[in-house]
C-alpha positions in Angstrom: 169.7 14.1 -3.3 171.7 11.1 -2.7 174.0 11.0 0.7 177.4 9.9 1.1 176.6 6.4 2.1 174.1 6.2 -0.8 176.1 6.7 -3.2 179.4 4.6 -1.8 176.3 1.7 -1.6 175.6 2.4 -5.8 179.4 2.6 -6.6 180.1 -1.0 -4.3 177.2 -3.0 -7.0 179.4 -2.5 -9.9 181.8 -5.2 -10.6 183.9 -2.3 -12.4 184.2 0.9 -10.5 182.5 3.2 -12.9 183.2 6.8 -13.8 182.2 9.4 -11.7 180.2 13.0 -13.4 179.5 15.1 -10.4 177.5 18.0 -11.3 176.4 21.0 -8.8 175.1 24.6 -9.0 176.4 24.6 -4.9 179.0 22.3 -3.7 178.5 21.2 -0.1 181.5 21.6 1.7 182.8 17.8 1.5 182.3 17.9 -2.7 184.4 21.7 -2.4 187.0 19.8 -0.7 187.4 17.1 -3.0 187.7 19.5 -5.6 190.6 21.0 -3.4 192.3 17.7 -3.0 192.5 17.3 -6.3 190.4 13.9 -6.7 188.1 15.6 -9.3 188.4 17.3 -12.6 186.7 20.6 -13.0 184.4 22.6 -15.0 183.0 25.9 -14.1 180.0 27.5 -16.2 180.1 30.8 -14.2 177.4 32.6 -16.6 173.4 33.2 -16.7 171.5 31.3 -19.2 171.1 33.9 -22.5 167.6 36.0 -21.1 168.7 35.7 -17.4 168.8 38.6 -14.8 170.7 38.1 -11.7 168.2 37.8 -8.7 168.1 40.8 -6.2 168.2 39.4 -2.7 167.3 41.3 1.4 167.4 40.5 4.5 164.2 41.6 6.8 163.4 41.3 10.1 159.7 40.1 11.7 158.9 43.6 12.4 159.2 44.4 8.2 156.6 41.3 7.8 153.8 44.1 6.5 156.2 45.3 3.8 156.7 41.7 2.6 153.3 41.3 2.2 152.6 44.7 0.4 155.6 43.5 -1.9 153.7 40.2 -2.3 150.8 41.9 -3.7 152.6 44.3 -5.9 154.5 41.2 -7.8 151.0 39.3 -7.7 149.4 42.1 -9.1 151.7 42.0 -12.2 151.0 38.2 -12.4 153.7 36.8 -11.1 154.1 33.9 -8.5 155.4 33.5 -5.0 157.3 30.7 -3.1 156.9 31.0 0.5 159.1 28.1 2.4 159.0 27.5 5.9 161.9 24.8 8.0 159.1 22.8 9.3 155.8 21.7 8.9 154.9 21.5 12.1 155.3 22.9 16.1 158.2 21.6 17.4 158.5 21.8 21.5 162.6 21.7 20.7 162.9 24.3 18.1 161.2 27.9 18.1 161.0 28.3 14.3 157.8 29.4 12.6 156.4 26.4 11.0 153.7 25.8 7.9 150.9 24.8 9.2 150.6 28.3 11.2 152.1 29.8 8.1 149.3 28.9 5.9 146.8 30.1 8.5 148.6 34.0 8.7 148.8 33.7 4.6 145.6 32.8 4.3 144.5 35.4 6.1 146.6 38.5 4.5 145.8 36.9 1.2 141.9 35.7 0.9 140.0 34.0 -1.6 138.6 34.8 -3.9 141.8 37.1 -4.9 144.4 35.0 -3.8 145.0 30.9 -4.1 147.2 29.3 -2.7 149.3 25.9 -2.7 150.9 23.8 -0.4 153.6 21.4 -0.8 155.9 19.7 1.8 156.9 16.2 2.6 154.0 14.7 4.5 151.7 14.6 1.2 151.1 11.4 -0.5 153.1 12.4 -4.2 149.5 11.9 -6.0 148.5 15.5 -3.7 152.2 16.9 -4.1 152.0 16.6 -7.8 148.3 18.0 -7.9 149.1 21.4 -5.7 152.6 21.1 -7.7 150.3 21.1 -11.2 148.0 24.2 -9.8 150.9 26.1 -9.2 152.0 25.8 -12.8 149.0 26.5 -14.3 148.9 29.8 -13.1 146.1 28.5 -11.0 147.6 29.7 -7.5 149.4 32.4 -6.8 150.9 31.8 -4.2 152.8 28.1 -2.6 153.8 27.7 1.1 156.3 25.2 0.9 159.0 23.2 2.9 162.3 22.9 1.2 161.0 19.6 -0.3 160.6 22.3 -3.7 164.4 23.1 -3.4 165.5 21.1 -6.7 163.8 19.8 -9.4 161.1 22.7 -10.0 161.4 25.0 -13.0 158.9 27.8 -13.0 159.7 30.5 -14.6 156.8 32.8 -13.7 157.9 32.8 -9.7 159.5 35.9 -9.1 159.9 35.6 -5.7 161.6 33.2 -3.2 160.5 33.6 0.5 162.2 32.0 3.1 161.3 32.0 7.0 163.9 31.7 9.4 166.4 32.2 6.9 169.2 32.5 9.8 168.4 28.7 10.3 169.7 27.5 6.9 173.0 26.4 5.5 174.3 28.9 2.8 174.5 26.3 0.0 170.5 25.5 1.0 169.9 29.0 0.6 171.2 29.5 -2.0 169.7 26.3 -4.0 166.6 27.7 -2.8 167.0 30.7 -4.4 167.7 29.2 -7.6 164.1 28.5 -7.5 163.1 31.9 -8.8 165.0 34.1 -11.5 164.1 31.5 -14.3 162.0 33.8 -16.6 163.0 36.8 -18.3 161.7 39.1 -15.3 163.6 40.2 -12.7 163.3 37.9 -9.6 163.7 38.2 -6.0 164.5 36.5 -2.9 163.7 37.6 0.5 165.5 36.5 3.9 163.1 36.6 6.4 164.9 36.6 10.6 164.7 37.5 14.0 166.5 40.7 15.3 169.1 38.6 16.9 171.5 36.8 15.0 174.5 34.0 15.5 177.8 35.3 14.2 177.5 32.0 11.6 173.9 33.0 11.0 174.6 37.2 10.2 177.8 36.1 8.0 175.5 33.9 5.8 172.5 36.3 5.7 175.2 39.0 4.7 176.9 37.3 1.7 173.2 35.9 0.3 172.5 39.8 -0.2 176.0 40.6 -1.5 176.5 37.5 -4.0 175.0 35.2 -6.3 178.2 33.6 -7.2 177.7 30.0 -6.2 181.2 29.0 -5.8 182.0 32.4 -3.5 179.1 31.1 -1.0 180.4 27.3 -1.3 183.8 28.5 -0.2 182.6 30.8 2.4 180.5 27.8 3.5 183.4 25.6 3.8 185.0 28.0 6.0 181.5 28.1 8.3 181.3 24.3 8.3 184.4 22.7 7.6 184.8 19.8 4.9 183.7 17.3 6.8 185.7 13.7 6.8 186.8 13.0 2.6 187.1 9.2 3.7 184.3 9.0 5.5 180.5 9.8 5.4 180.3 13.4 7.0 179.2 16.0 4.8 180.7 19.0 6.6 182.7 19.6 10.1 186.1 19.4 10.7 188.6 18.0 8.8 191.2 16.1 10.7 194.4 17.7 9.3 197.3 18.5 12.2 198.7 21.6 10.0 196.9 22.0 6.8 193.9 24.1 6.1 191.6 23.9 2.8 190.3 27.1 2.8 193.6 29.0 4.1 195.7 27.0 1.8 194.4 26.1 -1.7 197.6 27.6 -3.9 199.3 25.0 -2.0 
């Protein structure tokens, strides 16, 4: 979770420069292109833990919302769990994205008590209530958790079957994909649903497209290092253009 500047900050507190372990289910497109220049050693574990079965990912649009929910209540009804993550928790007069707070209210409402509980987890809560809703949900005591993508690493639960995400087209493919990895940790078969409007950036439909077609973390990386460029390697920029005259990374990697 560390940025660029972070860690250059860390490295510059050692008297010796220490040695380096980078590790990464998806590479953003500056690590990618490090591993393209050559400055880092590589090892690739490209299979499922034993017990594992690949996740099974769609796209839907808004106007599919009541067959999401019916498929909500058929995994529920099984006993499984669902992660539900919005880009915001709240209105935003810049950006029309659906947003948590009215999430929870349209949830709520499709799923009532006493059937259904649910949890809710995003930045804004003190960690004391994070950890508490963050307990419920492991306890089997919800069923359901409307999130932000503050629950994109660090949680392990392998009864969640299914990964929700709402305006899906406004993610990065290497967030969507870490997001993912949220489900398919149990030995039933998981799923992860893209939720979007009808209308589409040409950026937006190519990562919606190769979420459904792939799993393969390093396939997405490199297809988002083509989207987003490498960013600056000498300088803290994560992705955009890389300031080569001739050379491309993507284009050219036998070279």
């Amino acid at each position: 979770r560390f940025g660029v500047e972070q860690r250059s900050k860390l490295w510059r507190k050692n008297m010796i420069p220490p040695h380096i372990l980078v590790m990464t289910a998806t590479p953003i497109p500056r690590t990618l292109a490090m591993t393209l220049y050559g400055d880092l050693d590589i090892s690739v574990i490209d299979e499922l833990p034993v017990g594992r079965i690949p996740i099974k990912t769609m796209h839907l649009h808004e106007s599919q919302r009541l067959r999401m929910f019916g498929f909500m209540r058929e995994e529920i009804a099984k006993g499984r769990q669902i992660y539900i993550v919005y880009p915001l928790i709240k209105e935003s007069e810049k950006l029309d994205l659906l947003y948590l707070e009215a999430g929870i209210e349209a949830i709520s409402k499709e799923f009532p008590l006493p059937d259904y509980r649910i949890s809710i987890v995003h930045g804004k809560l003190s960690p004391k209530d994070k950890e508490f809703e963050m307990q419920r949900f492991v306890k089997g005591e919800t069923q359901i958790m409307v999130a932000t993508t503050v629950i994109e690493v660090g949680v392990n639960i392998p009864n969640a079957s299914v990964m929700i995400i709402e305006n899906s087209e406004r993610f990065g493919l290497s967030q969507l994909h870490q997001l993912r990895g949220r489900v398919g940790r149990g030995a039933e078969q998981s799923y992860c649903i893209l939720m979007s409007g009808i209308k589409l950036s040409r950026e937006g439909k190519i990562r919606l497209e190769t979420m459904v077609r792939t799993t393969d973390g390093f396939e997405i990386s490199e297809i988002d290092l083509q989207l987003r460029g490498p960013g600056n390697i000498g300088v803290p920029h994560q992705s955009g253009t890389l300031d080569l005259k001739i050379a491309n990374l993507t284009e050219d990697q036998q070279i």
